[in-house]
Structures are given as C-alpha cells and as structure tokens.
mmCIF file of the N, C-alpha and C atoms, coordinates in Angstrom:
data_MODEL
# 
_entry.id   MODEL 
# 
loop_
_atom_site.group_PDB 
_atom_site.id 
_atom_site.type_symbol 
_atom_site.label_atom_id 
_atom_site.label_alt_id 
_atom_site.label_comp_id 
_atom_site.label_asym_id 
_atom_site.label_entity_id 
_atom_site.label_seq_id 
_atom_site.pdbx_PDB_ins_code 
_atom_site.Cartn_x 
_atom_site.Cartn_y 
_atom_site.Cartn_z 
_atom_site.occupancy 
_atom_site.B_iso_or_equiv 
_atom_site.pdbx_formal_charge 
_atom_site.auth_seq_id 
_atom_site.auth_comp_id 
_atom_site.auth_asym_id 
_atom_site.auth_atom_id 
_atom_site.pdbx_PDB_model_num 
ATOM 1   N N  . UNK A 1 1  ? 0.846   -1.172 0.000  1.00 0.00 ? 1  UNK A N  1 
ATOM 2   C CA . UNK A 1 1  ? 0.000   0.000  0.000  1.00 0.00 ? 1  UNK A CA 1 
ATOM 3   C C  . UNK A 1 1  ? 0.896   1.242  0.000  1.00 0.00 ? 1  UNK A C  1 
ATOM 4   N N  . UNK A 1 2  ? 0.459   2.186  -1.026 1.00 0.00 ? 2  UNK A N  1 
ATOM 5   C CA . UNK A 1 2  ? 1.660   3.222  -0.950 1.00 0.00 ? 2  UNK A CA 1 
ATOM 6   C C  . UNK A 1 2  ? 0.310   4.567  -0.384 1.00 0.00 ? 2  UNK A C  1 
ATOM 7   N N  . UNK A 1 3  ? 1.014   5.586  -0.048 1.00 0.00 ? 3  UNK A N  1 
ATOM 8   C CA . UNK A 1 3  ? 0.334   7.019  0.720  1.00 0.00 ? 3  UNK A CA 1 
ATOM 9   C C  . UNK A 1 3  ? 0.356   7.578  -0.362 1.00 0.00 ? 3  UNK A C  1 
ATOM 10  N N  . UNK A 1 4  ? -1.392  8.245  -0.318 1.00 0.00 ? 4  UNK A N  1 
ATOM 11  C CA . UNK A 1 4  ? -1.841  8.936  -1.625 1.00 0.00 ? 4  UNK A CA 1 
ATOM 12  C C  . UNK A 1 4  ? -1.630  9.986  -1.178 1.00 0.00 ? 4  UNK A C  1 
ATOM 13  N N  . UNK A 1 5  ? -1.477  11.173 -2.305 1.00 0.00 ? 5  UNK A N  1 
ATOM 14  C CA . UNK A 1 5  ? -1.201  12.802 -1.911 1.00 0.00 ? 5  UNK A CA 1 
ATOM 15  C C  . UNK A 1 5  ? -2.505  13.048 -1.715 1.00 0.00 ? 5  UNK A C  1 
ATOM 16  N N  . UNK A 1 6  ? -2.463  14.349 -0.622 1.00 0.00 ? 6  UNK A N  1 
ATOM 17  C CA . UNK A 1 6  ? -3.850  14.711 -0.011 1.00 0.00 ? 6  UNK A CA 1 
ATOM 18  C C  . UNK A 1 6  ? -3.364  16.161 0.219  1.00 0.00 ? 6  UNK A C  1 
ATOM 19  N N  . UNK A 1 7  ? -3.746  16.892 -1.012 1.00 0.00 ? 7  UNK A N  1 
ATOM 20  C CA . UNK A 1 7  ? -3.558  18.265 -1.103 1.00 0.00 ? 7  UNK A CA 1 
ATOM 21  C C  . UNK A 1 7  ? -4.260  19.394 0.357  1.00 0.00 ? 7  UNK A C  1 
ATOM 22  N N  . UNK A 1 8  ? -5.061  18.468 0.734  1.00 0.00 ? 8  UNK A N  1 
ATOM 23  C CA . UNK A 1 8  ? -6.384  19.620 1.327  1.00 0.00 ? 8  UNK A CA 1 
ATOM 24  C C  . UNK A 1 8  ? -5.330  20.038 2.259  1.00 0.00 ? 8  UNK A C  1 
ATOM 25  N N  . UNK A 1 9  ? -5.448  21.529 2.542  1.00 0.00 ? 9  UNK A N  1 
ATOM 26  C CA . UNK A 1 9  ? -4.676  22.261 4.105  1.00 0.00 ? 9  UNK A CA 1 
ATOM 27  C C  . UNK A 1 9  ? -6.102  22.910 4.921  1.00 0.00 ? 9  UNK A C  1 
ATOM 28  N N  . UNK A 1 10 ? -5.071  22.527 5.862  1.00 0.00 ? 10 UNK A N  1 
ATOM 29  C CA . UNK A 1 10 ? -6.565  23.334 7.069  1.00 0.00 ? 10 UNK A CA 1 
ATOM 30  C C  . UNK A 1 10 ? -5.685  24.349 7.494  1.00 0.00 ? 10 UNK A C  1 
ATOM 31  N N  . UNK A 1 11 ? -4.354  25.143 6.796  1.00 0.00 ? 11 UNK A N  1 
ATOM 32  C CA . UNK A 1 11 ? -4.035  26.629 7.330  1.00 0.00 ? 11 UNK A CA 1 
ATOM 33  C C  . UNK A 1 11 ? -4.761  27.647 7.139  1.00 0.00 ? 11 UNK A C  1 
ATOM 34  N N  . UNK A 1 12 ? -4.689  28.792 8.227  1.00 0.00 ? 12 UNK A N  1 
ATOM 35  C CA . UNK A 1 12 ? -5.681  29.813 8.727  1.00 0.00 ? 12 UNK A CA 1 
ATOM 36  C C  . UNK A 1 12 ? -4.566  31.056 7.544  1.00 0.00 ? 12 UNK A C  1 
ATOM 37  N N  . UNK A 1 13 ? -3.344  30.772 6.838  1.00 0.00 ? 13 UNK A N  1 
ATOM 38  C CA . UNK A 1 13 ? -3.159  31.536 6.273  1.00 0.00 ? 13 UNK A CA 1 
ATOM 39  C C  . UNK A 1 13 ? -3.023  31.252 4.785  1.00 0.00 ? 13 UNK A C  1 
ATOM 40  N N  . UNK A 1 14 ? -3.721  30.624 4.491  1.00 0.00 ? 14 UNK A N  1 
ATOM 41  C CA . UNK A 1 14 ? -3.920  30.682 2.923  1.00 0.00 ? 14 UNK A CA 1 
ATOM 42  C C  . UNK A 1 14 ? -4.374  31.086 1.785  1.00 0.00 ? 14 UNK A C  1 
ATOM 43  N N  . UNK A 1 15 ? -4.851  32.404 2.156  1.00 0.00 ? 15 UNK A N  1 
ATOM 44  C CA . UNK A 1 15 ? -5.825  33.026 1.545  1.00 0.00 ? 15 UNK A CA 1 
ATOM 45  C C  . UNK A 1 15 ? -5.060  34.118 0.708  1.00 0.00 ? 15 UNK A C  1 
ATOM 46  N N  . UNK A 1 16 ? -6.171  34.664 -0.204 1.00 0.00 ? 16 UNK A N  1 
ATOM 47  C CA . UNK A 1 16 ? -5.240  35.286 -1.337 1.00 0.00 ? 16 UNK A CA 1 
ATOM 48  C C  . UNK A 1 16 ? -4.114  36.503 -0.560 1.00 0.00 ? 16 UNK A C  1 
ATOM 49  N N  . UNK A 1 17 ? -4.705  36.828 0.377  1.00 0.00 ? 17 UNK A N  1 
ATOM 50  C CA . UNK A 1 17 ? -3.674  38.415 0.950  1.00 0.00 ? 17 UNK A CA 1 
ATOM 51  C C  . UNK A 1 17 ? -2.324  37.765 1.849  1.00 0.00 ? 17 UNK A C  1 
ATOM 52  N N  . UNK A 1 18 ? -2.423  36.658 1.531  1.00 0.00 ? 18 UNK A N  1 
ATOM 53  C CA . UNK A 1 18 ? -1.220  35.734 2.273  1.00 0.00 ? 18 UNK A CA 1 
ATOM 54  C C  . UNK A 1 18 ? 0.098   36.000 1.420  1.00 0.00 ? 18 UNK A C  1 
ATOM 55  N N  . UNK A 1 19 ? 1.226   36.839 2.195  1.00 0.00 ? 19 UNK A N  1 
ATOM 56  C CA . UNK A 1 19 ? 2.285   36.873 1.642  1.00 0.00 ? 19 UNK A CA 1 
ATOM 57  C C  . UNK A 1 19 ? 3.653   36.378 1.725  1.00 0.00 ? 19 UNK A C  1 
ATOM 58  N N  . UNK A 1 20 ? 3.669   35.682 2.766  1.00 0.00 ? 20 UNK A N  1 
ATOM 59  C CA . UNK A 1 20 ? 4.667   34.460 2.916  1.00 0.00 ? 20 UNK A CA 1 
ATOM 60  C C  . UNK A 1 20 ? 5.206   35.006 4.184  1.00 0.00 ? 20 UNK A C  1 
ATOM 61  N N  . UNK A 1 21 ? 6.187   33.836 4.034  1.00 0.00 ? 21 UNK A N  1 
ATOM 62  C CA . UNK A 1 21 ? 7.059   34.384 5.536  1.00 0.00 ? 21 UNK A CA 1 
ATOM 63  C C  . UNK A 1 21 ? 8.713   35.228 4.907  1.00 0.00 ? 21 UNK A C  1 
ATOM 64  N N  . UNK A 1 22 ? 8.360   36.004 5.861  1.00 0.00 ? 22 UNK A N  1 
ATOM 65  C CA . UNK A 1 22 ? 10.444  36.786 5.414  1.00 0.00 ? 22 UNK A CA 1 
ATOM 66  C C  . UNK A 1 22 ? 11.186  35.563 5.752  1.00 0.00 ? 22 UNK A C  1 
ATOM 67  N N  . UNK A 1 23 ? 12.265  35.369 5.409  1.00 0.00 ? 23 UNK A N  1 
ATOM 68  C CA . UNK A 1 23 ? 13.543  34.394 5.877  1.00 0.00 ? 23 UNK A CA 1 
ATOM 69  C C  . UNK A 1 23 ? 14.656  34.908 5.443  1.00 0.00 ? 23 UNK A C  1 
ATOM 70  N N  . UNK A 1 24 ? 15.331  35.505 5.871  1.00 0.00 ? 24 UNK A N  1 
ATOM 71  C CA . UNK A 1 24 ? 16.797  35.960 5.461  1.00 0.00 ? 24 UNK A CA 1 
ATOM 72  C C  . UNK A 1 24 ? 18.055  35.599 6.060  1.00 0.00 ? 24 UNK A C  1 
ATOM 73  N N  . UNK A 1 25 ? 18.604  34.726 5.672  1.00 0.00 ? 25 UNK A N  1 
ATOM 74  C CA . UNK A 1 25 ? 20.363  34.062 5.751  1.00 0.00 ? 25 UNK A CA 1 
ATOM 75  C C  . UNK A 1 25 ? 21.600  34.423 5.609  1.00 0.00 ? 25 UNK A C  1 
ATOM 76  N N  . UNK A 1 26 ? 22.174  34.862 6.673  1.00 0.00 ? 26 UNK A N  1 
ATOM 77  C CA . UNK A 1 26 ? 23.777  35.179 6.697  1.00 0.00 ? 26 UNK A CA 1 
ATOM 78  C C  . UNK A 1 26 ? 24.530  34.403 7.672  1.00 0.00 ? 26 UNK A C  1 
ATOM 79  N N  . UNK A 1 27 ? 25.588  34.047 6.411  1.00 0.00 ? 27 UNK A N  1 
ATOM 80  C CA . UNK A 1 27 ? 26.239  33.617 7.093  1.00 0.00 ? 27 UNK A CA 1 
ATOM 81  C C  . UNK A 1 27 ? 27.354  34.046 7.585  1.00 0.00 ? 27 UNK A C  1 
ATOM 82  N N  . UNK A 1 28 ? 27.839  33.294 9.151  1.00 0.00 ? 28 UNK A N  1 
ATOM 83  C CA . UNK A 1 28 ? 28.508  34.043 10.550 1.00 0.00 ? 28 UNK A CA 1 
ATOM 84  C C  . UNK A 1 28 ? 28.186  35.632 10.794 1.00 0.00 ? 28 UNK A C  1 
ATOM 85  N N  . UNK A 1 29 ? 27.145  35.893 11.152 1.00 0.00 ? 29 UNK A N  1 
ATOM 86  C CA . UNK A 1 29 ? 26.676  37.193 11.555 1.00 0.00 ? 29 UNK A CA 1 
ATOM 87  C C  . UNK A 1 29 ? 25.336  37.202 12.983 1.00 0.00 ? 29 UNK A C  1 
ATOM 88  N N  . UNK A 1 30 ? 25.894  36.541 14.115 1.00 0.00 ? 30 UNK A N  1 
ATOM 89  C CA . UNK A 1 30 ? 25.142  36.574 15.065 1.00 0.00 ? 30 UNK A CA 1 
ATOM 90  C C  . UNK A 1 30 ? 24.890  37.547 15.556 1.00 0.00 ? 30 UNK A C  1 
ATOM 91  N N  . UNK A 1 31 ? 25.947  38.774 15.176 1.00 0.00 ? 31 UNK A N  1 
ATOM 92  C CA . UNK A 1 31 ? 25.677  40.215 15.616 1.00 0.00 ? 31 UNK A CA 1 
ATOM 93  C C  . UNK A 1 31 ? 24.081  40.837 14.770 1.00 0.00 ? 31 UNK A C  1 
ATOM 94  N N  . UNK A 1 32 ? 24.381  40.646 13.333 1.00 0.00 ? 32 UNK A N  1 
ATOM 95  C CA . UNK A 1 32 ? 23.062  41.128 12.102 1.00 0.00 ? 32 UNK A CA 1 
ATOM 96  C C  . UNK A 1 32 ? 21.601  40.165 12.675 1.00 0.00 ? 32 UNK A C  1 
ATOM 97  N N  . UNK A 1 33 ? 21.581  39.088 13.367 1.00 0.00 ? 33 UNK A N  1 
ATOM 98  C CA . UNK A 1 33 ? 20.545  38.140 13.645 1.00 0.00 ? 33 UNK A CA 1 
ATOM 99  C C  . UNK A 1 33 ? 20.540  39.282 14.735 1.00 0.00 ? 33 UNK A C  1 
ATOM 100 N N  . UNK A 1 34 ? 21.011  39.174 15.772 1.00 0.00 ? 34 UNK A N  1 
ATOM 101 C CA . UNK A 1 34 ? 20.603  39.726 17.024 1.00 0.00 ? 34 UNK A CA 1 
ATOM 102 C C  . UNK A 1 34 ? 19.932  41.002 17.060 1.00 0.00 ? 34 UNK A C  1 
ATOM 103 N N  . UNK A 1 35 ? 20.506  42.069 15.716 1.00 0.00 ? 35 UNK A N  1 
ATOM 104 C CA . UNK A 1 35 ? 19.704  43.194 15.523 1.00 0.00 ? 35 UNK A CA 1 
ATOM 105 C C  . UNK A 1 35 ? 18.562  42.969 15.071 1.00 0.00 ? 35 UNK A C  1 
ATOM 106 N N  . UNK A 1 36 ? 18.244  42.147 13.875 1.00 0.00 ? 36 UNK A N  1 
ATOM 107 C CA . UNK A 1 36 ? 17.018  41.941 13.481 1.00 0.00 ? 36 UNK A CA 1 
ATOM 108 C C  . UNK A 1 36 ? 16.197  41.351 14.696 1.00 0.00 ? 36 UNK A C  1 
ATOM 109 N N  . UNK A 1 37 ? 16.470  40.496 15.176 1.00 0.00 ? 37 UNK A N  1 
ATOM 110 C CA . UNK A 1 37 ? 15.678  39.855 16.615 1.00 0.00 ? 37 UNK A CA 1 
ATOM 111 C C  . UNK A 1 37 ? 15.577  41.007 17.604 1.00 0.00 ? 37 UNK A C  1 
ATOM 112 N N  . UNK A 1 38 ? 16.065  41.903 18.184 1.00 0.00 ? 38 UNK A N  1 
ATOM 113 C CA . UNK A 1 38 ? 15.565  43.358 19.218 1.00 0.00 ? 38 UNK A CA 1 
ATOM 114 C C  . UNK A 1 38 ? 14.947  44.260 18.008 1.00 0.00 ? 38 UNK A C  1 
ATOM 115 N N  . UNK A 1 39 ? 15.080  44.318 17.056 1.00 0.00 ? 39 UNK A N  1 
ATOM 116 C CA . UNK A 1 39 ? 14.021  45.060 15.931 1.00 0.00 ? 39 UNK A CA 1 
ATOM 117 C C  . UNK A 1 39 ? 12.825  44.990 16.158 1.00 0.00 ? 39 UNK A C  1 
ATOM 118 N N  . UNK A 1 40 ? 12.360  43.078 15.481 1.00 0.00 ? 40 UNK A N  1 
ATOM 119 C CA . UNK A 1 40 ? 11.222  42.473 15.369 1.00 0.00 ? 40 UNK A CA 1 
ATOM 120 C C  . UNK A 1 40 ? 10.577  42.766 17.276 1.00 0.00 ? 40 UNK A C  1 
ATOM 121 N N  . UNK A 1 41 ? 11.481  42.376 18.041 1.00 0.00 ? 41 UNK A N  1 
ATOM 122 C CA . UNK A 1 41 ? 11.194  42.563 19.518 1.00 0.00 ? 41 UNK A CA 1 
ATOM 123 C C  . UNK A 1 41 ? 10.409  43.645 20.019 1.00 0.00 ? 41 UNK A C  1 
ATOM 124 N N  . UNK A 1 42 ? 10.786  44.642 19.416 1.00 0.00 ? 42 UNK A N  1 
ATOM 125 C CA . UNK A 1 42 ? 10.569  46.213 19.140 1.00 0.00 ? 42 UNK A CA 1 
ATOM 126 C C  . UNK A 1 42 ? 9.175   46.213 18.601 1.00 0.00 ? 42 UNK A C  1 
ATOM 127 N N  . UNK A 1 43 ? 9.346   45.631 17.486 1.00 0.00 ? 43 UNK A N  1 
ATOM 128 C CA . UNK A 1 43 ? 7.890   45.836 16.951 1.00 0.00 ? 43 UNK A CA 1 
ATOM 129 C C  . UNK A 1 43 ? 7.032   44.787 17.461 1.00 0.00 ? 43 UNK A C  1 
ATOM 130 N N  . UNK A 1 44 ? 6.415   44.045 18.148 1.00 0.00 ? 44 UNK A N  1 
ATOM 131 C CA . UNK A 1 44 ? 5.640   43.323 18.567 1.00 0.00 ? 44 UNK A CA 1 
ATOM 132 C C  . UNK A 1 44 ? 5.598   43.744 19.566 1.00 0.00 ? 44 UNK A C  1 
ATOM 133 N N  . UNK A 1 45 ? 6.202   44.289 20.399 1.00 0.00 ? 45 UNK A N  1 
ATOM 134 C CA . UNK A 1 45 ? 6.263   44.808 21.753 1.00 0.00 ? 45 UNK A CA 1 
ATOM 135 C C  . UNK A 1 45 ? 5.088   46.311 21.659 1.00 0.00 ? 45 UNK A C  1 
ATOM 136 N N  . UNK A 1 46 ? 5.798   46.784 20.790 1.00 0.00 ? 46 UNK A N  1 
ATOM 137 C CA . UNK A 1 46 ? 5.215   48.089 20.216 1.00 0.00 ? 46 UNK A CA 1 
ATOM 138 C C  . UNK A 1 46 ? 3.640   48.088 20.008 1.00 0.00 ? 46 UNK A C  1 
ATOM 139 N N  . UNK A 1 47 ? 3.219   47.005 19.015 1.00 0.00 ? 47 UNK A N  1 
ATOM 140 C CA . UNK A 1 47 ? 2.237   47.037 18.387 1.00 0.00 ? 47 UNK A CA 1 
ATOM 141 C C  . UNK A 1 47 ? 0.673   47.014 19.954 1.00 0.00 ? 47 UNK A C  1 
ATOM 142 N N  . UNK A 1 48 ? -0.335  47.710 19.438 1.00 0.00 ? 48 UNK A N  1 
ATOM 143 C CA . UNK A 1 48 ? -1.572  47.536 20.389 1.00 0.00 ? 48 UNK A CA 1 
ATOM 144 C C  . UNK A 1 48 ? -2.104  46.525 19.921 1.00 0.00 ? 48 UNK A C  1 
ATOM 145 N N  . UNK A 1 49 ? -2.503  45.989 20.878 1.00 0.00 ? 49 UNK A N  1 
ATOM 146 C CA . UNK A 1 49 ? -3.632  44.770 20.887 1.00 0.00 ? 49 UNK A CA 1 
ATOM 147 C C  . UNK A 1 49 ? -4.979  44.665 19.929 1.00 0.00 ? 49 UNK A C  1 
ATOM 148 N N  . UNK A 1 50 ? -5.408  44.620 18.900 1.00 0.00 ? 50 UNK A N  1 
ATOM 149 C CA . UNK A 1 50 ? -6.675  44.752 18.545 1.00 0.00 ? 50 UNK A CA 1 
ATOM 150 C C  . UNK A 1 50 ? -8.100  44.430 19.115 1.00 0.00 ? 50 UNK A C  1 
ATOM 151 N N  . UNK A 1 51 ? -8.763  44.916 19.985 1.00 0.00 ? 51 UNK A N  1 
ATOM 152 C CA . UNK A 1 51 ? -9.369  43.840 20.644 1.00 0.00 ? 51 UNK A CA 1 
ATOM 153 C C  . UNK A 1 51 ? -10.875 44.507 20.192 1.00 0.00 ? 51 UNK A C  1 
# 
C-alpha cells in the first residue's frame, strides 16, 4: 500500500492576501541576527492589541 497525496490544508493563512514568511540568511553574523531579533522585539512589543 503506498500514501496517496492529499492536497487539502486546514491553514488559517492561505488566503489570497497571504504573503509568505520573510527568511533571510547570513552567514557568521550573530551580531546582524541579534539586531534583526531586538528590531522584530521592538515591533511586537510596540504594536496595540486589537481587541
């Protein structure tokens, strides 16, 4: 018995205004990661709650 492909997704982001995820790679630069990481930190921290 072989496993049939089963396209269906049950993600909550698949919809047309879905624009992917950023991913950006350097290599030996834990200093450039660490800025981007207190950046992003920055901004989530920042952002209000929608409620």
């Amino acid at each position: 018995m072989t496993k049939k492909h089963n396209p269906k997704t049950v993600r909550k982001n698949a919809g047309e205004g879905y624009q992917g995820c950023c991913v950006v790679r350097v290599l030996d630069s834990a200093d450039l990661y660490r800025r981007i990481e207190g950046w992003w930190y920055g901004i989530v921290v920042g952002a209000k709650p929608t409620i």
